[in-house]
N, C-alpha and C positions, 0 to 999 in steps of 0.2 A: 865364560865359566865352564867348568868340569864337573859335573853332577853325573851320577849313576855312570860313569865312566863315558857320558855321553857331552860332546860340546855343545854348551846352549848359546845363541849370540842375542843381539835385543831384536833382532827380529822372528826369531824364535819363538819370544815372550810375546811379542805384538801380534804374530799368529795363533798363538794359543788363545789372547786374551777375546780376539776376533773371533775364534770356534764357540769360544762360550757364550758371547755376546749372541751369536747366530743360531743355537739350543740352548734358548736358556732353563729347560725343561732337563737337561741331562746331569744325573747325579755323578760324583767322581769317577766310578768304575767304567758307565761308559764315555765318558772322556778323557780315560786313560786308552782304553782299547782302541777308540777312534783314532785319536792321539796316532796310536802304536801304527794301526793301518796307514795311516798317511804317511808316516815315516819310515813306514815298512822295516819298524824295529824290532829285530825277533833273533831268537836263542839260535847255538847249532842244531837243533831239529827244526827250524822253521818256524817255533810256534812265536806267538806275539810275547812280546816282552812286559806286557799290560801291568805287572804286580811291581818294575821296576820304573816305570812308566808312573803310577801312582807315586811311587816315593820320590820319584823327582817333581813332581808336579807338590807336593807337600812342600820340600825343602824351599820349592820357588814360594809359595805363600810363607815359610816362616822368616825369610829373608824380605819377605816387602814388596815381590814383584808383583802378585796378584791376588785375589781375593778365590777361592775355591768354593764350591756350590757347599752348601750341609753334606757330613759323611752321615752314611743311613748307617755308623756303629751308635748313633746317637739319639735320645731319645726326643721328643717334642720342646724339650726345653733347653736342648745342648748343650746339658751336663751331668746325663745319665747315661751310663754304657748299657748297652744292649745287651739285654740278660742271656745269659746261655743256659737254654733248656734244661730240665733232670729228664732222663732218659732211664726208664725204671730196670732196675738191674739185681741179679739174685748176688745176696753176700755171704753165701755158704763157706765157713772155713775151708781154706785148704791146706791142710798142715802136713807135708811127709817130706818122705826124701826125694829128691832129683827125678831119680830113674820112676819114679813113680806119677809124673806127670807127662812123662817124655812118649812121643816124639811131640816139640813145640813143632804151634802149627805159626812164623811170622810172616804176615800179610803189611804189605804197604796197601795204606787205608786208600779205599774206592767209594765211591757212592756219598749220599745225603748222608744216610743210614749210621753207617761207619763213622762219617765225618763226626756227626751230631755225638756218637756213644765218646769218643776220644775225647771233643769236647768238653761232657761231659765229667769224665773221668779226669781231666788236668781239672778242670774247674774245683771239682767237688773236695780231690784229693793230695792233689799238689798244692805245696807251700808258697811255688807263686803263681797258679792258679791257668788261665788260659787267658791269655792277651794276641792271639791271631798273631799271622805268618806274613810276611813281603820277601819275596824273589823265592828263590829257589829254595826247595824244601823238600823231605821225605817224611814222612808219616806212618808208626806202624804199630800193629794191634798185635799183641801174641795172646794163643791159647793154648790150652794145653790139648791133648789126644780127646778130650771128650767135649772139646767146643766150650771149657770155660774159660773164661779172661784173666787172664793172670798179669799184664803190663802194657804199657806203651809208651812210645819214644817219636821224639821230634828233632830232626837237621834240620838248621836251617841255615839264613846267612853266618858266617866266621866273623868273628870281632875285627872291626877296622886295621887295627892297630894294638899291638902285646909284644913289647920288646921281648920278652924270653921267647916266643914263640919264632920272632922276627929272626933273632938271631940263632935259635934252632936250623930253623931252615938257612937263611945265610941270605936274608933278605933285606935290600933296601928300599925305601918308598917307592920309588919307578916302580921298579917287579912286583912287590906286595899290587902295587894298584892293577897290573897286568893279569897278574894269574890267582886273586884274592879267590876270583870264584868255581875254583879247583879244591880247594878245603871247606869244609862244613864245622859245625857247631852240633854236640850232641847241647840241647838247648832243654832241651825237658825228657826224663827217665825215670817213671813210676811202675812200681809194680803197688798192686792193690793193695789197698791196707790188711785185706783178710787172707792176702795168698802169705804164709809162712815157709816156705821152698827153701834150704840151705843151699848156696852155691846158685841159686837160680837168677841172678842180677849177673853175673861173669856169664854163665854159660851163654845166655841172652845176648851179652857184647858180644860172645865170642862168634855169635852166629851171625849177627849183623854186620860183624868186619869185612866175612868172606861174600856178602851180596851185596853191601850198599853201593859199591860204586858202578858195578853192572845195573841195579838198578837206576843209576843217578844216572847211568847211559840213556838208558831204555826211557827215561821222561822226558832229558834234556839233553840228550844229544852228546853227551858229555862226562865222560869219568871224573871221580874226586880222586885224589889223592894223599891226602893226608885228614885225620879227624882231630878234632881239638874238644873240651871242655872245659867248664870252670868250676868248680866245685868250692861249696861255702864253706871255708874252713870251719866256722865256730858249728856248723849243724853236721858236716857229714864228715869222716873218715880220706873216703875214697877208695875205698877195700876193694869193691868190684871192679874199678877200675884198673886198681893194681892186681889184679887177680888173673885179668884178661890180658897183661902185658901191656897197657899204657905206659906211656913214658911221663914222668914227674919232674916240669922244666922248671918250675920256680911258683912264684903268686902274682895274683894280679895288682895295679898300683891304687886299688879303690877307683878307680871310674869306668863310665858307661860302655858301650859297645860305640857310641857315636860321638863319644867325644875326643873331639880332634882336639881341640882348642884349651882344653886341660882349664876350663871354665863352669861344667858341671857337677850336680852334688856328688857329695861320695855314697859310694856304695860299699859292702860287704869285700872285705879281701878274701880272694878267692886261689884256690889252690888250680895250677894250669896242667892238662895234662893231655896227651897228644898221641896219635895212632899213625905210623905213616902205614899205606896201604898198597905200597910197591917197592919195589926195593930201590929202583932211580929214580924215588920222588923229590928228591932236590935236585937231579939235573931238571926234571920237568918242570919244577916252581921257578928256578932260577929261571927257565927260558925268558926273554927279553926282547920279544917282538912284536 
């Protein structure tokens, strides 16, 4: 088999099942990382692949091949999610123009601290709330010139599969599977329900276009090149996004991010819309090696 772009054979599976037999004390995360050391599977910066490690090691128990310790997202009785903190926060309006908040200060999130407030913040005020991150991902907090918060935003893995997007780029399965983790997903984008800033959702993309991919270097070793999103047609517009010069390739066909098998429920049709972030990013996605 072909999971995480990694080949598992059954003795793969009969070595892993052995690891866990041998601790039986280690909860998932560290028998992903263990995992990752022994096979010394790791990103182009070196680091362990541990979060991709995880979801292969999931996908192996939802197919049958093993049974996985309890996830500590879960509560005593495994089927309570692990509540996410409120992280106490001032909600002072802020109602003006643009230039009256500027210079934004945006920060990829660092620390518990950080971590815990963004948490927070998708939880409390995002419509789909906070459901945690697997593989590669960017994280970031903005505020304004006087350190108050005004948004935050999350890349993370790109949807498997979106034929408008596929055929944007000029991609077939092979390549898609080759260079999938060269594009990102803006995956969640709130600004505060109390900041009122006109134009402040664009200028925001605009600023994150020209660093995410030097930042996506600087973590993993690795440039992005092109950004995608999906946007719920019946709730949002898309204004900011067309504002900032996203490209409008079509809608999505109602399903999941993982569904291959075109056997999962449906979901919200969603408006698809794309950033390349070089100008030979189709020779780069197309590469084939």
């Amino acid at each position: 088999m072909i999971i995480q772009e990694r080949k598992i054979t059954t003795e793969d599976i009969k070595f892993i099942k052995e690891l866990m037999d041998s601790n039986p004390t280690w909860l998932r995360t560290r028998l992903s990382r263990e995992l990752c050391a022994l096979w010394d599977w790791r990103n182009a910066k070196g680091q362990l692949k541990d979060m991709a490690c995880l979801a292969l090691l999931k996908k192996l128990e939802k197919h049958g091949f093993l049974t996985l310790p309890l996830s500590q997202q879960w509560g005593r009785k495994g089927n309570e999610k692990k509540v996410i903190n409120y992280i106490p926060h001032l909600k002072s309006s802020i109602t003006s123009a643009l230039d009256n908040v500027l210079p934004l200060q945006i920060k990829p999130v660092e620390g518990k601290d950080e971590l815990s407030l963004l948490k927070c913040f998708f939880d409390q005020y995002h419509y789909l709330g906070w459901s945690g991150t697997v593989g590669e991902n960017m994280k970031y907090m903005v505020w304004d010139y006087k350190q108050n918060p005004l948004a935050c935003l999350l890349f993370g893995a790109a949807a498997w599969a979106c034929s408008n997007r596929d055929q944007f780029i000029g991609w077939d399965a092979r390549t898609r599977k080759t260079n999938i983790h060269l594009i990102t997903n803006n995956t969640r984008f709130l600004i505060l329900p109390w900041v009122k800033v006109r134009y402040l959702a664009s200028h925001i993309l605009s600023q994150i276009i020209r660093r995410i991919s030097k930042d996506w270097y600087d973590k993993y070793g690795h440039p992005v090149y092109l950004l995608e999103t999906f946007v719920e047609a019946r709730r949002f517009q898309g204004i900011s996004y067309q504002a900032s010069n996203w490209v409008y390739v079509g809608k999505t066909q109602g399903r999941g991010r993982n569904d291959r098998h075109h056997n999962s429920s449906r979901v919200p049709i969603k408006d698809i819309y794309l950033y390349p972030l070089a100008g030979n990013f189709r020779e780069v996605l197309m590469k084939n090696e």
